[in-house]
C-alpha positions as CSV (number, residue, x, y, z in Angstrom):
1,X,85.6,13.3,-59.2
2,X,86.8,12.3,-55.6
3,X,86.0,16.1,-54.2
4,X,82.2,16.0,-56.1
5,X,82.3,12.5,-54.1
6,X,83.0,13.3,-51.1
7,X,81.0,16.9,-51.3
8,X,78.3,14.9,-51.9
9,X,78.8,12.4,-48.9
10,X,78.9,15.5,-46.6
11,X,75.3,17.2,-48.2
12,X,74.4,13.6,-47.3
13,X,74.8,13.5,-44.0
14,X,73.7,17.4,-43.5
15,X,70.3,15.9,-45.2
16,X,69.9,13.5,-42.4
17,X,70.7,15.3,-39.7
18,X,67.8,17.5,-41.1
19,X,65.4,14.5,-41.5
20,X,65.9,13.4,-37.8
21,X,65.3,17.1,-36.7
22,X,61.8,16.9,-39.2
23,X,61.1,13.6,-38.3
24,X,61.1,14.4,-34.3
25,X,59.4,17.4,-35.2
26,X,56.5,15.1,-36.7
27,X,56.3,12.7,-34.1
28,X,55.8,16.1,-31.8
29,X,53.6,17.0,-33.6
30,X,51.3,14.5,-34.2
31,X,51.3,14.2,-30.3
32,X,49.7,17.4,-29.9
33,X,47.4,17.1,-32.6
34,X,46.5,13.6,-31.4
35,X,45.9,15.2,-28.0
36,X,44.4,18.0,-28.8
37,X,41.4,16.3,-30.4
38,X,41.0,13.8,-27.2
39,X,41.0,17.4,-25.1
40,X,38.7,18.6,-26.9
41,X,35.9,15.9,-27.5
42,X,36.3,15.4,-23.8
43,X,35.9,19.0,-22.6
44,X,33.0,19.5,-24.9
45,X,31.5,16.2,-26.0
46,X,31.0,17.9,-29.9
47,X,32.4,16.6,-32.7
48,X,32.0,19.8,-34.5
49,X,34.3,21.4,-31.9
50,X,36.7,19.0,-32.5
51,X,36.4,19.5,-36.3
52,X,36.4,23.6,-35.8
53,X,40.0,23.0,-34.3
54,X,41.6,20.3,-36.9
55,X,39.7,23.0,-39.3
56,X,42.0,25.8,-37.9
57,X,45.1,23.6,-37.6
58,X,45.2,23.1,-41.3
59,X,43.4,25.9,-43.5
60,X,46.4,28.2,-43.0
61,X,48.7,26.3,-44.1
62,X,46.7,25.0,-47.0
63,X,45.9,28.8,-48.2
64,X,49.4,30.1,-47.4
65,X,51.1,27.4,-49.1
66,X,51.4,29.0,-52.6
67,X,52.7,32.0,-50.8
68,X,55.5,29.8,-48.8
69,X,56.1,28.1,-51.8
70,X,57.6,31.3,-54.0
71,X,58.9,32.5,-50.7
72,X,60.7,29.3,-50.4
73,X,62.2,29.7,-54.0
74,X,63.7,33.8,-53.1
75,X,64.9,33.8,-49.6
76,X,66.9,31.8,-47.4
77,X,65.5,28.0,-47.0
78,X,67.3,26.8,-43.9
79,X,66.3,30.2,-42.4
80,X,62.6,30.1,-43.4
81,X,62.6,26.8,-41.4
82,X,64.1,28.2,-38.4
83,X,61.6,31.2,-38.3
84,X,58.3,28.8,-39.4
85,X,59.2,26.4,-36.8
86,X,60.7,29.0,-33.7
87,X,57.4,31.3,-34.3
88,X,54.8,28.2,-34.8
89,X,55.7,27.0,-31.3
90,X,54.2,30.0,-29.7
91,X,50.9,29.0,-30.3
92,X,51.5,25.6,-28.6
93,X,53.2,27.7,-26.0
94,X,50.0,30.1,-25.4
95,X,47.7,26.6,-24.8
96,X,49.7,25.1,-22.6
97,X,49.9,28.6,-20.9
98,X,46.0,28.2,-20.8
99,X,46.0,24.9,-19.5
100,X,48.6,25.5,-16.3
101,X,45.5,28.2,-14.9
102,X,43.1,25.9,-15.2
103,X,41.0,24.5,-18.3
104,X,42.2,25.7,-21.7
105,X,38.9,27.3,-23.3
106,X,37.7,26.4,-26.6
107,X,38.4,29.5,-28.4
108,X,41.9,29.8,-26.6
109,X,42.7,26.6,-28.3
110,X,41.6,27.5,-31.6
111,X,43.1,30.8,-31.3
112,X,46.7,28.7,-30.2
113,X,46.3,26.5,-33.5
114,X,45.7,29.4,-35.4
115,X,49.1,30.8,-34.8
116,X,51.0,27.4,-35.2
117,X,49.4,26.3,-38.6
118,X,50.4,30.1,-39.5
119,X,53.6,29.9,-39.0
120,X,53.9,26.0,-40.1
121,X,53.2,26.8,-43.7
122,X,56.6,28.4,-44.2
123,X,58.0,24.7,-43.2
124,X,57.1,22.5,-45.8
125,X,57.8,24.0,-48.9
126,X,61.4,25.1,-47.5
127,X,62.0,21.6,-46.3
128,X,61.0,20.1,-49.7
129,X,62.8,22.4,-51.6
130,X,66.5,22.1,-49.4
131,X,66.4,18.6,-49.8
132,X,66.7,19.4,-53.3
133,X,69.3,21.6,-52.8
134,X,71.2,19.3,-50.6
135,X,71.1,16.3,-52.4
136,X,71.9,14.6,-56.0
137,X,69.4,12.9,-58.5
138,X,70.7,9.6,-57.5
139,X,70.6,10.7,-53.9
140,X,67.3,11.8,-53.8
141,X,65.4,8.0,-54.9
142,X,67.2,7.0,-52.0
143,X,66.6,9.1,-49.4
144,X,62.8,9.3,-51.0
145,X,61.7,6.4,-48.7
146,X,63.1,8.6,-45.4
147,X,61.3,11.3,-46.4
148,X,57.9,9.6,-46.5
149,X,58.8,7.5,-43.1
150,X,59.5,11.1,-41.5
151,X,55.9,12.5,-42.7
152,X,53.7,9.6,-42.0
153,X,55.4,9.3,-37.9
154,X,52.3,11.6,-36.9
155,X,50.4,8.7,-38.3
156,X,52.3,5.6,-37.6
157,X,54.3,6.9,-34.0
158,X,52.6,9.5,-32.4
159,X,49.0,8.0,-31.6
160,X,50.3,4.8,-30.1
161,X,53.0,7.1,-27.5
162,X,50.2,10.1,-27.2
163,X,47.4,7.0,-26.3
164,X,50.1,5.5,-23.7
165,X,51.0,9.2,-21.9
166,X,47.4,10.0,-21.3
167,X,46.5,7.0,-19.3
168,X,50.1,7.8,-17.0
169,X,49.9,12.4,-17.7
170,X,47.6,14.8,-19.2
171,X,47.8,16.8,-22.5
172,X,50.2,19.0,-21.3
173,X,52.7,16.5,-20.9
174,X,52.3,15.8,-24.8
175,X,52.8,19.8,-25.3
176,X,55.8,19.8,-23.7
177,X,57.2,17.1,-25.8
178,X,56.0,19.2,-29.0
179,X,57.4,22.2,-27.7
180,X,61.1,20.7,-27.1
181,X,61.5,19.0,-30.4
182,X,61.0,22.4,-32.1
183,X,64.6,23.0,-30.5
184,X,66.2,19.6,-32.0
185,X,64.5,20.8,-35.3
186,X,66.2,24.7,-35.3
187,X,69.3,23.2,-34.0
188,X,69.8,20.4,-37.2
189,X,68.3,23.2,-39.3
190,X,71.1,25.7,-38.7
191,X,73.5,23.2,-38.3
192,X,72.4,22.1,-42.1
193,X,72.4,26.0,-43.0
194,X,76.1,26.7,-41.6
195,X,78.8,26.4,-44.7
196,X,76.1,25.8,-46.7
197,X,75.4,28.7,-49.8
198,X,71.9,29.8,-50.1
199,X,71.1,29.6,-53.9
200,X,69.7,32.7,-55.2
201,X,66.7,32.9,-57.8
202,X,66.6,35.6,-59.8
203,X,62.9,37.4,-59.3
204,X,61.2,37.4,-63.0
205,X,57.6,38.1,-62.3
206,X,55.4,38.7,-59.4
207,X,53.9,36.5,-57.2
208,X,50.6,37.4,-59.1
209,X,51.9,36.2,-62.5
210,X,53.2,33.0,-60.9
211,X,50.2,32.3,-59.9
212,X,48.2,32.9,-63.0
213,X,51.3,30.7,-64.9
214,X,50.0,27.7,-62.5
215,X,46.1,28.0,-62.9
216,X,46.9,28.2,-66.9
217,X,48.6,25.1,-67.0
218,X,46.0,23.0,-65.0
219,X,42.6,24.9,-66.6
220,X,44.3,24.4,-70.4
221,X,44.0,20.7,-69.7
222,X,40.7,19.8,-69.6
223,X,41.4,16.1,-67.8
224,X,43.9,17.6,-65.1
225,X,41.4,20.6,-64.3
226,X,38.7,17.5,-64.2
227,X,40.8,15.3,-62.3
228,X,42.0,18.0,-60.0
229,X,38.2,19.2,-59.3
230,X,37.3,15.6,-58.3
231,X,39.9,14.6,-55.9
232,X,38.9,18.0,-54.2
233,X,35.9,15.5,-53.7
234,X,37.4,12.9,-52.9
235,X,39.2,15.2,-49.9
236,X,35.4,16.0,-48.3
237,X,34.8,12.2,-47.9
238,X,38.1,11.7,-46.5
239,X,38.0,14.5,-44.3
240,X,34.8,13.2,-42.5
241,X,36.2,9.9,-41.5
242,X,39.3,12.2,-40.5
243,X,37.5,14.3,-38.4
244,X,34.9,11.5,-37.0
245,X,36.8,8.8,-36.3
246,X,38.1,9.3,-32.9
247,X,34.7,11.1,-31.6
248,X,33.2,8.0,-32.9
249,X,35.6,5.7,-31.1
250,X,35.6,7.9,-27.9
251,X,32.0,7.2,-27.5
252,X,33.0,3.3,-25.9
253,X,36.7,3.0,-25.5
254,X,39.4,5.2,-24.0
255,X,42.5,7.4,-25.8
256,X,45.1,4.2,-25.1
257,X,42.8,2.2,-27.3
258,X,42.4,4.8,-29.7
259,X,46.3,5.5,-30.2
260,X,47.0,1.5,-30.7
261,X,44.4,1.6,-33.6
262,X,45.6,4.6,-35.5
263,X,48.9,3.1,-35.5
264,X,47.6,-0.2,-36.7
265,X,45.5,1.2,-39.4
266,X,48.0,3.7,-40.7
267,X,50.4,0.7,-40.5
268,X,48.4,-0.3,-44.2
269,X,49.7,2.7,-45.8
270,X,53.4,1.7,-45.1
271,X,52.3,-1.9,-46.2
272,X,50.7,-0.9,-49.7
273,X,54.2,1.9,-50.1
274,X,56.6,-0.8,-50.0
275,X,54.6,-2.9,-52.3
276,X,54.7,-0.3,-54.8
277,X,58.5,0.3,-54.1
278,X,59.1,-3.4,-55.2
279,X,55.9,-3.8,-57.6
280,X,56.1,-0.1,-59.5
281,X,52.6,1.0,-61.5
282,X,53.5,0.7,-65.2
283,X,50.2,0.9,-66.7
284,X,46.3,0.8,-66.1
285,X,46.8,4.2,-64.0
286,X,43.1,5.0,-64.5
287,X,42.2,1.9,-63.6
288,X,43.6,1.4,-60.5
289,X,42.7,5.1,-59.7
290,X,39.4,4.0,-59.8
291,X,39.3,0.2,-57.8
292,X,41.7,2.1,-55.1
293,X,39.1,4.9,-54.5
294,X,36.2,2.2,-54.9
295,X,37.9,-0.4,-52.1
296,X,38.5,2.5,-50.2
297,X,34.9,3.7,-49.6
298,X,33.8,0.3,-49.4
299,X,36.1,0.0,-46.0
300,X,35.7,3.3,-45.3
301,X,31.7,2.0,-44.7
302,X,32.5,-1.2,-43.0
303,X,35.1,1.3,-40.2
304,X,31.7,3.2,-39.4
305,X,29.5,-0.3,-39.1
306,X,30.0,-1.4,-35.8
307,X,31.3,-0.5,-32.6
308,X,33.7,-3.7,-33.0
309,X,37.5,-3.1,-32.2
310,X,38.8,-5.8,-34.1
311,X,36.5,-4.6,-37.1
312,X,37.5,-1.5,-37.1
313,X,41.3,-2.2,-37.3
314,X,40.8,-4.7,-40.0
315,X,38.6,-2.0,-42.1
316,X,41.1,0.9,-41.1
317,X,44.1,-0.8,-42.3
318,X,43.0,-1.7,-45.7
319,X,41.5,1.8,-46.1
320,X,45.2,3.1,-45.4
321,X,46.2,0.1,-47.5
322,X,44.8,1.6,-50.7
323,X,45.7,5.2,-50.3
324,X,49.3,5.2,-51.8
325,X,47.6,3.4,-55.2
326,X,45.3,6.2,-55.5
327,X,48.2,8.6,-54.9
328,X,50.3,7.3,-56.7
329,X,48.0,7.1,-59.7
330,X,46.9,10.3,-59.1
331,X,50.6,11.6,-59.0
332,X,51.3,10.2,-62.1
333,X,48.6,11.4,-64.4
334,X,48.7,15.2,-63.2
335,X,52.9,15.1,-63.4
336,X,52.9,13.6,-67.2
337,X,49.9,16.1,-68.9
338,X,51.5,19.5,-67.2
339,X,54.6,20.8,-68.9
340,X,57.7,20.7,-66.5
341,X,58.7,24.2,-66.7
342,X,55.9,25.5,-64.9
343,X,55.5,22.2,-63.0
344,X,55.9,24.3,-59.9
345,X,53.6,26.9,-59.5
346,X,50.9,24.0,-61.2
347,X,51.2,21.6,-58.1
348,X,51.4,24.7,-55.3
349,X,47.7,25.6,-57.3
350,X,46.8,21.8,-57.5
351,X,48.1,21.3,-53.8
352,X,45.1,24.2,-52.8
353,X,42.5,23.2,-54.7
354,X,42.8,19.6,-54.2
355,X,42.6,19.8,-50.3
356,X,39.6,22.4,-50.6
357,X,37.6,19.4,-49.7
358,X,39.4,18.7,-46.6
359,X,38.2,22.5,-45.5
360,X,34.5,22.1,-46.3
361,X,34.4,18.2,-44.6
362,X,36.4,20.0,-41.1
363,X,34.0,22.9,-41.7
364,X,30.7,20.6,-41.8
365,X,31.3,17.0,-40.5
366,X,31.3,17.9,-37.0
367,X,27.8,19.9,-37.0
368,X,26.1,17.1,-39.5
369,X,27.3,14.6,-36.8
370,X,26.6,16.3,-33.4
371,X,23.3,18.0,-34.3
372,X,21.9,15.5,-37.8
373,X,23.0,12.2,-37.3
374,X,23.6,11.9,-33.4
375,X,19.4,12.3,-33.0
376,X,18.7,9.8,-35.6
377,X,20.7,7.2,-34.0
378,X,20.0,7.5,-30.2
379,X,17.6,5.4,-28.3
380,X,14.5,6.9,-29.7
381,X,16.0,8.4,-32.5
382,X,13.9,9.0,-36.2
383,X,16.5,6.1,-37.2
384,X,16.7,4.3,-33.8
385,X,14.3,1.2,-35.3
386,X,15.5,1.1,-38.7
387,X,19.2,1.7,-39.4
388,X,20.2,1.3,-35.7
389,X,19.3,-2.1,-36.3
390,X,22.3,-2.9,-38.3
391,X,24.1,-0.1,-37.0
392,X,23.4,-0.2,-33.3
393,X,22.3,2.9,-31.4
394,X,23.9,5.2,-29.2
395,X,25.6,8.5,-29.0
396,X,28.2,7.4,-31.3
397,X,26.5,6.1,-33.8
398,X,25.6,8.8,-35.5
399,X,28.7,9.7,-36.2
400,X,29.3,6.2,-37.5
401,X,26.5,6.3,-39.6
402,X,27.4,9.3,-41.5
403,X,31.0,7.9,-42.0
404,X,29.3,4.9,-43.5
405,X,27.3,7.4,-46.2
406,X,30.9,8.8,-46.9
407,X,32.6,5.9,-48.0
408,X,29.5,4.5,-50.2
409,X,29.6,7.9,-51.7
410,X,33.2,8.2,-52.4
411,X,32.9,4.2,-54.0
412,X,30.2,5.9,-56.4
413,X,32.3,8.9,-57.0
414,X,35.0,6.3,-57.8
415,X,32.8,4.8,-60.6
416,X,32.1,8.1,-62.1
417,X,35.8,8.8,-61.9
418,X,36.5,5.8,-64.2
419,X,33.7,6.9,-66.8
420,X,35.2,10.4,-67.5
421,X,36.8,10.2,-71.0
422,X,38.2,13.3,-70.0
423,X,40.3,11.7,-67.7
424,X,40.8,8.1,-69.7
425,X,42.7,10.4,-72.4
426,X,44.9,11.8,-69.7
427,X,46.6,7.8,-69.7
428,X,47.0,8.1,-73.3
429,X,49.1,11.6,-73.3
430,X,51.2,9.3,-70.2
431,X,51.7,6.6,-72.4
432,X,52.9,8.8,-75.1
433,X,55.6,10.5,-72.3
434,X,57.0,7.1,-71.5
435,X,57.5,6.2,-75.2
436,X,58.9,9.7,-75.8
């Protein structure tokens, strides 16, 4: 009992000394993609280009995730790390190549982002799945909270130091930075691999078969499959305030300003986790599915009304506020209706199709914006008399307009949401887990 003890105090420590390696490694990177976007908008003035490059910096990853996923289960974890994060660095290194001769094209960004995203999808899964190895049931709810703080610092650190280095450095400063902590993260990730046993899994099917296992537990559920299918919607409206909301704000304040607020508003996600630590969800899931999707669009609208700082923070933050309800709620009806054994390959399919709507809103937010909305709302514009008189007009506030559309769409979508029976029953079977 004392060696399984103190065994397990030692995978403790090896698991954070690999969070701190992931966690600098987000803060790095949310730097660069922080910067990357200001670069961009700036050296272009179009949303849509803007959008084209967050587009490329995360549709790899998204379609190569299943892939990473069973690759993460067959080979060498720790290694897979090391490789996803040593080669994904190359494509930062190619930009900032680019930038040191001059202005880094469009197309050479995209092409650098490309590379990165490639080569990041082999992180993820791999991290997730060593934690797993590393740590014990009991271990794991604890170091739970760690994990989250460590993916949300692109969110909650990175804007706030990116915003304060580009009023004293430029962008490449920031790709520096991104560049070095991939070293801190191959160092803790082969200091975690050394004396540690890769587990083996024994290959039973193809990757093929997997994969058909996973689409046959979400499509032989009619709620999930519904439920799935509609948070792929709810990920387009998201993804348009996403993609929109620093080309809105760059319009009439500066990248300090702009890195304060996205740290205050992602400051309501960490709020709203907490409060669901302390306070867990034990029943109404559907519910509050539905008034935490509503309240969201609702803010969502008020962030796009006005070119008011103060407004915007307030609205931000209780947009981030009621995201961990609807993922939580979300989380919990999918997890109890799919059976465990193939729980797996079900959420690497879920994972896909879900963000889908991410793809679509970077494909198409940035051309509705620069070449729709952004002519209806200047001085002059088709909607310069009407709605620019609540909205104001201006080259932004086009942009702002459409991110107002968004949310009051995603509070309707929210009230259809509620109405699906489909998805009411998938409560009932939750219920009937917990009893069980």
């Amino acid at each position: 009992m004392e060696t399984t003890m103190v065994d397990s105090k030692r995978l403790f420590k090896k698991f954070l000394l690999l969070w701190s390696g992931q966690l600098i490694s987000a803060i790095g990177s949310g730097l660069t993609a922080f910067g990357l976007g200001i670069y961009v908008f700036q050296q272009t003035g179009k949303a849509s280009a803007m959008a084209l490059v967050t587009l490329l910096a995360f549709m790899p990853s998204l379609l190569l995730s299943p892939v990473a996923g069973v690759l993460a289960d067959r080979y060498d974890r720790r290694l897979l790390m090391v490789l996803g994060d040593s080669f994904s660095a190359i494509g930062l290194v190619y930009i900032f190549i680019c930038m040191l001769s001059g202005e880094a094209l469009l197309w050479q960004i995209c092409v650098g982002v490309t590379i990165s995203s490639v080569f990041s999808s082999l992180l993820d899964p791999a991290y997730k799945a060593t934690v797993t190895d590393l740590l014990t049931e009991e271990q794991y709810t604890k170091a739970s909270g760690l994990v989250q703080v460590a993916g949300s610092a692109k969110y909650l650190i990175s804007p706030i130091i990116a915003g304060f280095l580009l009023t004293v450095s430029d962008i490449k400063l920031l790709l520096v930075i991104d560049i070095c902590t991939f070293f801190v993260t191959v160092i803790s990730a082969l200091a975690v691999r050394r004396g540690l046993a890769s587990k083996k899994y024994e290959q039973t099917q193809s990757f093929f078969n997997e994969f058909k296992d996973g689409w046959r537990a979400v499509s032989q559920n009619r709620g999930v499959l519904v439920l799935v299918i509609m948070t792929s919607v709810l990920t387009f409206y998201l993804g348009i305030i996403e993609t929109l909301s620093i080309p809105m704000l760059l319009t009439f304040t500066n990248s300090s300003v702009i890195g304060m607020v996205e740290t205050i508003v992602a400051t309501g996600m960490l709020v709203s986790s907490v409060i669901i630590g302390l306070l867990p969800i034990k029943k109404g899931y559907v519910k509050i599915l539905a008034f935490s999707l509503f309240f969201e669009g609702i803010f969502m609208a008020i962030f796009g009304l006005r070119e008011n700082i103060i407004l915007i923070c307030i609205s931000g933050f209780f947009f981030f506020a009621m995201m961990p309800f609807a993922n939580s709620t979300l989380d919990f009806l999918v997890r109890t209706n799919i059976d465990n054994a193939v729980q797996g390959r079900a959420w690497s399919l879920i994972g896909v199709i879900s963000q889908l709507g991410f793809v679509v809103a970077y494909a198409l937010s940035g051309i509705l914006a620069d070449y729709v909305f952004t002519p209806l709302l200047v001085d002059g514009g088709l909607l310069a008399d009407s709605v620019g008189k609540i909205t104001g007009t201006g080259q932004g506030r086009g942009t702002g307009f459409l991110i107002i559309i968004a949310g009051i769409l995603l509070s309707i979508t929210s009230f259809i949401l509620f109405n699906l029976k489909s998805v009411k029953k998938l409560e009932n079977r939750g219920d009937l887990c917990i009893t069980d």
